[in-house]
ZASE-188957 format. One record per residue (C-alpha): x, y, z; residue number from 1; residue in one letter. Coordinates in nm, 3 decimals, padded with zeros to 5 digits, always signed. Example, Ala and Ser with C-alpha at 12.3 -4.5 7.8 and 13.67 -1.06 7.14 Angstrom:
+---------+---------+---------+-----+------+
|       x |       y |       z |  nr | rest |
+---------+---------+---------+-----+------+
| +01.230 | -00.450 | +00.780 |   1 |    A |
| +01.367 | -00.106 | +00.714 |   2 |    S |
+---------+---------+---------+-----+------+
END
This chain:
+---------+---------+---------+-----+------+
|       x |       y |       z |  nr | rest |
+---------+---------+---------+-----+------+
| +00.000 | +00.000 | +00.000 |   1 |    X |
| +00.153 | +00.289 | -00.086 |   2 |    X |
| +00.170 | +00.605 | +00.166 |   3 |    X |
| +00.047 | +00.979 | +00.085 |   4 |    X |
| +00.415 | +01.102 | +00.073 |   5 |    X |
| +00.499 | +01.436 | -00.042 |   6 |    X |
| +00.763 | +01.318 | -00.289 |   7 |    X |
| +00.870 | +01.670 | -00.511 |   8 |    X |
| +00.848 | +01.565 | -00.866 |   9 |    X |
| +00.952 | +01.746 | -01.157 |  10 |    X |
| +00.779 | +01.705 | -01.489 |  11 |    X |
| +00.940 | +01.799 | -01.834 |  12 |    X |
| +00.833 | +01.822 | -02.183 |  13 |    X |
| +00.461 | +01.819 | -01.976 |  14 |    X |
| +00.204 | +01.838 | -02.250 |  15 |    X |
| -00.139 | +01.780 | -02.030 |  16 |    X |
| +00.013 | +01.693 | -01.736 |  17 |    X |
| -00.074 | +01.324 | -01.762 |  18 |    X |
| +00.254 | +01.204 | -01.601 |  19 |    X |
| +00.196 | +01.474 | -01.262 |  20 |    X |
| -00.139 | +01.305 | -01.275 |  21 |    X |
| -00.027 | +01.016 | -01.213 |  22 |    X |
| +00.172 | +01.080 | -00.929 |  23 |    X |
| +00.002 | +01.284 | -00.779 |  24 |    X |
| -00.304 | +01.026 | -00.700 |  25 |    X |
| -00.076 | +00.928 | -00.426 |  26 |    X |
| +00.084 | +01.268 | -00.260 |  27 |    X |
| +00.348 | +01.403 | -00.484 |  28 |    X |
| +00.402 | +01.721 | -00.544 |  29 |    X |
| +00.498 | +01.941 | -00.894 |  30 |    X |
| +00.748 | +02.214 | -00.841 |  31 |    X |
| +00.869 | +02.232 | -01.150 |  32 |    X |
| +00.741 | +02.180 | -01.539 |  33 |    X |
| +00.859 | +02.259 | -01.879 |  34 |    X |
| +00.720 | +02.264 | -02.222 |  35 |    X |
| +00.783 | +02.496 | -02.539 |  36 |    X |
| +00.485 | +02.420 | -02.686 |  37 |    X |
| +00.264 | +02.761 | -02.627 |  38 |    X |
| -00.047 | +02.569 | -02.606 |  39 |    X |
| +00.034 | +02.344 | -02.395 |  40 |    X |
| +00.173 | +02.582 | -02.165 |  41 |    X |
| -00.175 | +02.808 | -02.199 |  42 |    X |
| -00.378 | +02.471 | -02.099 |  43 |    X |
| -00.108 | +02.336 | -01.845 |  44 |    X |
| -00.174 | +02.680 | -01.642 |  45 |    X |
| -00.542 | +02.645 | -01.707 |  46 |    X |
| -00.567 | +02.337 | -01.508 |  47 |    X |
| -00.285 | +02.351 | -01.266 |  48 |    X |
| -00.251 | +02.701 | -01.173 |  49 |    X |
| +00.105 | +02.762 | -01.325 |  50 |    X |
| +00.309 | +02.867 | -01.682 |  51 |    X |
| +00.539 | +02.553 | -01.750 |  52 |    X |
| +00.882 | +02.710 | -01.844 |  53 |    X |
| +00.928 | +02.688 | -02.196 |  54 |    X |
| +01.271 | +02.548 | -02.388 |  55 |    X |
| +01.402 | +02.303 | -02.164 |  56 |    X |
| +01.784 | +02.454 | -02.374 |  57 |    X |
| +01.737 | +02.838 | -02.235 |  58 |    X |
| +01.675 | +02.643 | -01.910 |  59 |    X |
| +01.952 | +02.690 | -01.676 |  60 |    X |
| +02.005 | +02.377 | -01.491 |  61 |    X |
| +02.094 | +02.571 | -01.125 |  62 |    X |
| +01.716 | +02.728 | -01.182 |  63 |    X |
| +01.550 | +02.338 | -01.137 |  64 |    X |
| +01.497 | +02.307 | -00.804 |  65 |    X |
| +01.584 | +01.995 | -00.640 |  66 |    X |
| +01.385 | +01.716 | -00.646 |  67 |    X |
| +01.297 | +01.336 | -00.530 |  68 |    X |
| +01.172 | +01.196 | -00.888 |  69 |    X |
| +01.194 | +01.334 | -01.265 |  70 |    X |
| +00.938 | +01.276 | -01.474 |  71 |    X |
| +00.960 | +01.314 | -01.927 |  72 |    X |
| +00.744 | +01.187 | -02.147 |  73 |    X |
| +01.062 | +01.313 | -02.397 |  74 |    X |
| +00.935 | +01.465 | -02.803 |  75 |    X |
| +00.894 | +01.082 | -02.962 |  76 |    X |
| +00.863 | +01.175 | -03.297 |  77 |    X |
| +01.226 | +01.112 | -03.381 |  78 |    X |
| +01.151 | +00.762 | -03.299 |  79 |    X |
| +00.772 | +00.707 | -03.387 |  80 |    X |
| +00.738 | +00.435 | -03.704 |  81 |    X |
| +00.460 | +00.722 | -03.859 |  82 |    X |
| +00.753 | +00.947 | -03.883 |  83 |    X |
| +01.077 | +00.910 | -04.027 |  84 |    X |
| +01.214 | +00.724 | -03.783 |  85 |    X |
| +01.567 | +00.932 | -03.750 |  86 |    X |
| +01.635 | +00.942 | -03.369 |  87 |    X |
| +01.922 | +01.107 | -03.266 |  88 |    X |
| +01.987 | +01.236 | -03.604 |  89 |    X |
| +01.682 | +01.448 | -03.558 |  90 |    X |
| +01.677 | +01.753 | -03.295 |  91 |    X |
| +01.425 | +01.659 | -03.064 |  92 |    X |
| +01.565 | +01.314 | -03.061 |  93 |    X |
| +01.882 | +01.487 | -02.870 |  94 |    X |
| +01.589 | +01.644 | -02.567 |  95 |    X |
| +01.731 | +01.315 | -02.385 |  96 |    X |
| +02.055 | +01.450 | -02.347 |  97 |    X |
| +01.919 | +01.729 | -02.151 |  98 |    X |
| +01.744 | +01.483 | -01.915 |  99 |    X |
| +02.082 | +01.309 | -01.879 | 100 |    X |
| +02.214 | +01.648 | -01.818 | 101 |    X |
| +01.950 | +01.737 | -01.563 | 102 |    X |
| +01.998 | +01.354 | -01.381 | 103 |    X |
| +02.331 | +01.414 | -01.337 | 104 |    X |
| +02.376 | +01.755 | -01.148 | 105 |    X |
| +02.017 | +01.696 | -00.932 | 106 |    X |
| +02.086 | +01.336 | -00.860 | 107 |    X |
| +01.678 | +01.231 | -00.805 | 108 |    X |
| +01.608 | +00.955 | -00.648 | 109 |    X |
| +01.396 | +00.806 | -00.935 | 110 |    X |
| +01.293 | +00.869 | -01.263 | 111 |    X |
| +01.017 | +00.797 | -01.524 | 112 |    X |
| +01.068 | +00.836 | -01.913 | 113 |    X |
| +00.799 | +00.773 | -02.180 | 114 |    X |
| +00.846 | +00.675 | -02.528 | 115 |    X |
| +00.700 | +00.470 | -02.828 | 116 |    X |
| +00.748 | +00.136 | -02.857 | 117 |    X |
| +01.010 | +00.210 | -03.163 | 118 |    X |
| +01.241 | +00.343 | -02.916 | 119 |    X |
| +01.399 | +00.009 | -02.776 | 120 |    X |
| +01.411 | -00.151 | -03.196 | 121 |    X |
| +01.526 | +00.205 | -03.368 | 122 |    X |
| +01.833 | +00.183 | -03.565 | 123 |    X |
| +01.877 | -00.220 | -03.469 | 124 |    X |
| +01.871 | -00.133 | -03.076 | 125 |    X |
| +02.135 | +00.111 | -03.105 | 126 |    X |
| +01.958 | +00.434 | -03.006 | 127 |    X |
| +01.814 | +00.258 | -02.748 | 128 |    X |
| +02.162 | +00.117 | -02.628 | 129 |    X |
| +02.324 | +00.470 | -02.605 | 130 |    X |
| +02.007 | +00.598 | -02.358 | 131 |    X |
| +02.074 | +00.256 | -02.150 | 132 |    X |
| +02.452 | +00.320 | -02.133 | 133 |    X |
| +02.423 | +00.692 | -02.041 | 134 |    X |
| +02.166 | +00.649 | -01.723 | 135 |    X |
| +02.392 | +00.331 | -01.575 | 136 |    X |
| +02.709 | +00.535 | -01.634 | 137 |    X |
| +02.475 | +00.788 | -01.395 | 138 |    X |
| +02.461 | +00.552 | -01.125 | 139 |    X |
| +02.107 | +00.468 | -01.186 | 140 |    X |
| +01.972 | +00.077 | -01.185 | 141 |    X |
| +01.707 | +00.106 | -01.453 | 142 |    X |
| +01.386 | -00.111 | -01.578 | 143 |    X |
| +01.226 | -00.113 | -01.908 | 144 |    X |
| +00.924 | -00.249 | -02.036 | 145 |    X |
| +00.658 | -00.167 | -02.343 | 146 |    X |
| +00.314 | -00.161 | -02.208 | 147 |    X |
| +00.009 | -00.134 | -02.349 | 148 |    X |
| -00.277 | +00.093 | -02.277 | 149 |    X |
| -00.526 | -00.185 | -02.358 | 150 |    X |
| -00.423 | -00.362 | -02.037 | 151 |    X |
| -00.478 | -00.078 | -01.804 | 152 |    X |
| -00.885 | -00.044 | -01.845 | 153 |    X |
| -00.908 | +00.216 | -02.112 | 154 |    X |
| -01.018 | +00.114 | -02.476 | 155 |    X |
| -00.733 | +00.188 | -02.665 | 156 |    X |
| -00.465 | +00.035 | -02.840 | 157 |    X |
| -00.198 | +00.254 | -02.701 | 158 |    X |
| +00.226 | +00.021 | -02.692 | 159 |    X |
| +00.494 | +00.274 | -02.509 | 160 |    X |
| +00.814 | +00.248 | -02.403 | 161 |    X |
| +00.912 | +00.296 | -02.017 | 162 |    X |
| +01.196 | +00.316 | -01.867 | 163 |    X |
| +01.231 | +00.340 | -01.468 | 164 |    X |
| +01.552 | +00.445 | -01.290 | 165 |    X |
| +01.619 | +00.414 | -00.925 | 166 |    X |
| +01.955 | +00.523 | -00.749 | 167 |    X |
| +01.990 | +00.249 | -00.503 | 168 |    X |
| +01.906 | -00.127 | -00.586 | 169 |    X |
| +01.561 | -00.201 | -00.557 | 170 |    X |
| +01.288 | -00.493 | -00.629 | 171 |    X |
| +01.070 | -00.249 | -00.828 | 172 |    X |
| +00.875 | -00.465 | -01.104 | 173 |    X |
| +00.647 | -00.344 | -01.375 | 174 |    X |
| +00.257 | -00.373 | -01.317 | 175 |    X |
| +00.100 | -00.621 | -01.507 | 176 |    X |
| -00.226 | -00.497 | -01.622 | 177 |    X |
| -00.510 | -00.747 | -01.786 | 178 |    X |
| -00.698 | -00.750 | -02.107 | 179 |    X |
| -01.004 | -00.561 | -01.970 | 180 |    X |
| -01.150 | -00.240 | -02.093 | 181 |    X |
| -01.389 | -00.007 | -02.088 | 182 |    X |
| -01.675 | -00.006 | -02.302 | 183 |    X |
| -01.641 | +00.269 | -02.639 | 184 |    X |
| -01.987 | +00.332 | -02.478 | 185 |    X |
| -01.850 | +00.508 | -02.171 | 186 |    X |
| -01.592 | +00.751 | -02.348 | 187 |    X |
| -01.837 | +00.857 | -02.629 | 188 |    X |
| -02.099 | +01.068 | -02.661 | 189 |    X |
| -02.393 | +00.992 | -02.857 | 190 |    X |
| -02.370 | +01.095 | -03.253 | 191 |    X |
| -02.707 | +01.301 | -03.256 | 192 |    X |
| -02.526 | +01.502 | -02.919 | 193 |    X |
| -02.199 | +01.553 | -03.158 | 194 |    X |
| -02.166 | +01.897 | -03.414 | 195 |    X |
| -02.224 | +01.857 | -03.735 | 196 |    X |
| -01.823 | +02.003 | -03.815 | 197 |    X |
| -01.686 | +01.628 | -03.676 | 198 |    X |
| -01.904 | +01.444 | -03.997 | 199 |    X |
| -01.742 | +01.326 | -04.274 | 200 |    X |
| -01.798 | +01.477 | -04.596 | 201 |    X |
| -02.044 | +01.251 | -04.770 | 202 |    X |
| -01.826 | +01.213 | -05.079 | 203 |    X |
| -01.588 | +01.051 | -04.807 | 204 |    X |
| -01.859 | +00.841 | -04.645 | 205 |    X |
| -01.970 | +00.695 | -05.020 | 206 |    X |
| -01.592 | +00.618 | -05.126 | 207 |    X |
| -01.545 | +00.418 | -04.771 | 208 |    X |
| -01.915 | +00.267 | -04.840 | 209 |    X |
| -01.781 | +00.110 | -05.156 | 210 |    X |
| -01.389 | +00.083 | -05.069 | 211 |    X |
| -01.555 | -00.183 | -04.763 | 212 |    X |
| -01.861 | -00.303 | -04.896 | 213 |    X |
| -01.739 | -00.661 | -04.900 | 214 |    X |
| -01.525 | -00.643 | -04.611 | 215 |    X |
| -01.757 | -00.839 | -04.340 | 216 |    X |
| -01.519 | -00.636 | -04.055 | 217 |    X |
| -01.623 | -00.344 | -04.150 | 218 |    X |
| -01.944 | -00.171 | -03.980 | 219 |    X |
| -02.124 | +00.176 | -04.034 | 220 |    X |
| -02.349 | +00.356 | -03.826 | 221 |    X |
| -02.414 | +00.324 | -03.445 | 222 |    X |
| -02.216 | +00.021 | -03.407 | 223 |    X |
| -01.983 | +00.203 | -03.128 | 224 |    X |
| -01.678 | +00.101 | -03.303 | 225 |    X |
| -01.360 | +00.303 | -03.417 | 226 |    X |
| -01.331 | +00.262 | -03.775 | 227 |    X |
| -00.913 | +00.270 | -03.801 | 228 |    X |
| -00.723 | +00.361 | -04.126 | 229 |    X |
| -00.344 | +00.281 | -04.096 | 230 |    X |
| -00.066 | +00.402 | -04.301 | 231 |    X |
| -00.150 | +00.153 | -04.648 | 232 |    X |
| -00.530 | +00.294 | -04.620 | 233 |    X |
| -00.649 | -00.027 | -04.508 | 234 |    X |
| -00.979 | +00.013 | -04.270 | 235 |    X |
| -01.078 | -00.261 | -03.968 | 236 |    X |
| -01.391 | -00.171 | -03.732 | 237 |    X |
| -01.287 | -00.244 | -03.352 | 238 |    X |
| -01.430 | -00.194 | -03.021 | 239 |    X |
| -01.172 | +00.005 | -02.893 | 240 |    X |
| -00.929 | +00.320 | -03.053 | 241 |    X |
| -00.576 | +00.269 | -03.200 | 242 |    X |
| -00.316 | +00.484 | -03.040 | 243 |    X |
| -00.376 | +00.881 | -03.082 | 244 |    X |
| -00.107 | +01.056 | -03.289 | 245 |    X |
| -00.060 | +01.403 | -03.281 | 246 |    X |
| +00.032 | +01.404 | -03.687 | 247 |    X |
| -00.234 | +01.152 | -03.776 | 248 |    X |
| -00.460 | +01.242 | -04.059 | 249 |    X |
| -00.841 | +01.380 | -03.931 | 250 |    X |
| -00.988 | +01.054 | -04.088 | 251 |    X |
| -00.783 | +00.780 | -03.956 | 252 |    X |
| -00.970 | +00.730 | -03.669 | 253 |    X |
| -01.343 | +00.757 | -03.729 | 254 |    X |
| -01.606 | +00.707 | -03.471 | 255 |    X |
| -01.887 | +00.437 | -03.623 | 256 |    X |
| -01.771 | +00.501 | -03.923 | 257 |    X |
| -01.940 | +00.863 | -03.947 | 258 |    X |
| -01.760 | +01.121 | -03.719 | 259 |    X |
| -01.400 | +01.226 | -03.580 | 260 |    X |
| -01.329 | +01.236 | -03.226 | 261 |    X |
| -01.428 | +01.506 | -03.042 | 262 |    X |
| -01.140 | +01.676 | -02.792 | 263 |    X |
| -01.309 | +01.567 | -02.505 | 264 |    X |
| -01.322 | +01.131 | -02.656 | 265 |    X |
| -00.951 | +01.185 | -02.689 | 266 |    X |
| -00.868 | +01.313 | -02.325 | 267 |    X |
| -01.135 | +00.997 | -02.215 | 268 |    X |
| -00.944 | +00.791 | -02.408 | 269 |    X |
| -00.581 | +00.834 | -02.226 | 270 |    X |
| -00.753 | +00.904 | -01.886 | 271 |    X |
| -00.835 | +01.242 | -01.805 | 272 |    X |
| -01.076 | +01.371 | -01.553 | 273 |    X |
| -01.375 | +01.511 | -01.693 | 274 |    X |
| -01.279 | +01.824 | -01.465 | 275 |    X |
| -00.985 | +01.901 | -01.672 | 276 |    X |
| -01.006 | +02.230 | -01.884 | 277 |    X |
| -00.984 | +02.204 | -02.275 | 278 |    X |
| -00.973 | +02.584 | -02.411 | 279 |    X |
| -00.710 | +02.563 | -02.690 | 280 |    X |
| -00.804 | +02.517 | -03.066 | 281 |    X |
| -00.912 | +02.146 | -03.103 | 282 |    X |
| -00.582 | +02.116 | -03.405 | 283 |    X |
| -00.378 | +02.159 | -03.052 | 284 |    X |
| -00.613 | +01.919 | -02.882 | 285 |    X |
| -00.548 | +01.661 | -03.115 | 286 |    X |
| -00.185 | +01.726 | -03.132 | 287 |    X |
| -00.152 | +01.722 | -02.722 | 288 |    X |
| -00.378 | +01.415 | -02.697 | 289 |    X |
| -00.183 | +01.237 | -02.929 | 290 |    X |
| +00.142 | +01.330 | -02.750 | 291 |    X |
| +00.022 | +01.218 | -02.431 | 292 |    X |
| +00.041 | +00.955 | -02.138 | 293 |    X |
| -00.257 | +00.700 | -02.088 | 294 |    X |
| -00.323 | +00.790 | -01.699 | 295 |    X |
| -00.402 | +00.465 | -01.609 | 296 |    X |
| -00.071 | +00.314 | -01.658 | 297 |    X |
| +00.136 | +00.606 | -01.501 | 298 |    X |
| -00.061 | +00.541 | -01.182 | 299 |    X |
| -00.001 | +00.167 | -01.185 | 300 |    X |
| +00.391 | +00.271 | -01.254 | 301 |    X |
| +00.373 | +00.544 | -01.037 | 302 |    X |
| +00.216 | +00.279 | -00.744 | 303 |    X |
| +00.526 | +00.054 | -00.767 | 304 |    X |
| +00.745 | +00.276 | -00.792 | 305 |    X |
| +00.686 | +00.440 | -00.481 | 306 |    X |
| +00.613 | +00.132 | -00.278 | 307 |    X |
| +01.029 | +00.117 | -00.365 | 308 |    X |
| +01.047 | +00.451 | -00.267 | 309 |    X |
| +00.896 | +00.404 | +00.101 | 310 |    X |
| +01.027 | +00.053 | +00.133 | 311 |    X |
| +01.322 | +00.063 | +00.427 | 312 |    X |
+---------+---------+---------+-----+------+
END
């Protein structure tokens, strides 16, 4: 059982705020955040009262205060398979440096990174080896797993990358999570409550009508299924989302085949309070949501890794 400790947590490249979240179910406390994206900083003070500094590089390291546990869900993009796939070759690909950077002058006692799945296979396991190499040569025993969101109670297909550090030795072991979900019926709203703008076109509904009409997984209309397009334009009809990305087309994820996904579906669908405060154009909702932590599973993570935390 884990205690209400007042761990101090820091929380970079922030986004919603999922990670802090997470933590803070049990106790912990932000004192510091950082994000240069200016919406996410205008809906980051919206809901938690303060202006996340922005470019972690004009971010003198002396001006982080210390803290017990860092927290970075660090830019994946350089890493995602939808992208290019470049890693370190790509600028935001070298953000984990600064995290190293950060690990190494304010010595935390934990740590919790999030990335896509990619991340441990990019570039043959190289990319992945380097990150591995540079938190042991910090002193830090790390654990890494790929999780899935599916597993944690939410209904969407969601595989990330995380990687746990502690500074002493400890038994910490990644939660488990089991194959059930909630119902698409609890995270959307009903079509006839949904504006018109979210419809497909009906030259777009017509060309999918005939594209799938033989396909018998493919459903239309009030079936409260997510009708999922991947990359080859291939369409499948599923009772629960695939991931969010924030550079996905606006029709690769279609609710019953008719409508996109409001801003408020998406937050549902990686765990967000119905309290939390959406007031930024919903092209930066989708972008955030997409770049975002399923709740669920940080808590679970967060859970253990405080139980290591308290342990004697």
């Amino acid at each position: 059982m884990v205690k209400k400790n007042k761990y101090n947590l820091i929380d970079l490249f922030c986004g919603l705020g999922g990670l802090r979240l997470g933590f803070e179910k049990y106790g912990c406390k932000t004192i510091f955040s950082s994000d240069n994206d200016k919406y996410a900083q205008k809906v980051y003070e919206k809901n938690f009262g303060e202006k996340p500094h922005g470019d972690i590089n004009k971010v003198k390291i002396k001006d982080i205060p210390k803290h017990d546990i860092l927290l970075a869900g660090f830019p994946c993009q350089a890493f995602s398979i939808a992208g290019k796939g470049l890693g370190f070759a790509d600028t935001r690909g070298t953000l984990f440096f600064n995290i190293e950077k950060i690990l190494k002058e304010k010595k935390p006692r934990a740590f919790l990174l999030e990335n896509v799945k990619r991340l441990k296979t990019h570039d043959n396991g190289k990319t992945f080896a380097v990150i591995k190499n540079k938190l042991r040569n910090l002193d830090y025993k790390i654990h890494y797993k790929v999780l899935n969101t599916l597993n944690f109670g939410l209904p969407q297909k969601r595989e990330r990358t995380y990687i746990v550090g502690f500074k002493k030795k400890t038994n910490f072991e990644f939660p488990e999570g089991n194959r059930i979900f909630k119902s698409l019926d609890k995270i959307l709203d009903k079509n006839d409550d949904v504006d018109k703008s979210y419809y497909l076109s009906k030259k777009i509904l017509e060309k999918r009508k005939k594209k799938n009409q033989k396909k018998k997984n493919y459903t239309l209309f009030n079936e409260r299924k997510i009708v999922h397009e991947n990359i080859g334009g291939n369409l499948s009809s599923l009772n629960y989302s695939c991931a969010l990305r924030a550079g996905g087309s606006y029709n690769y994820l279609i609710v019953d085949g008719l409508r996109r996904l409001t801003g408020r579906e998406m937050l549902r669908l990686q765990g967000f309070p119905e309290k939390y405060k959406l007031d930024i154009p919903y092209t930066q909702i989708r972008k955030l949501a997409g770049n975002s932590v399923s709740i669920p599973v940080i808590e679970k993570i967060a859970e253990k890794m405080l139980e290591c935390l308290d342990a004697k």
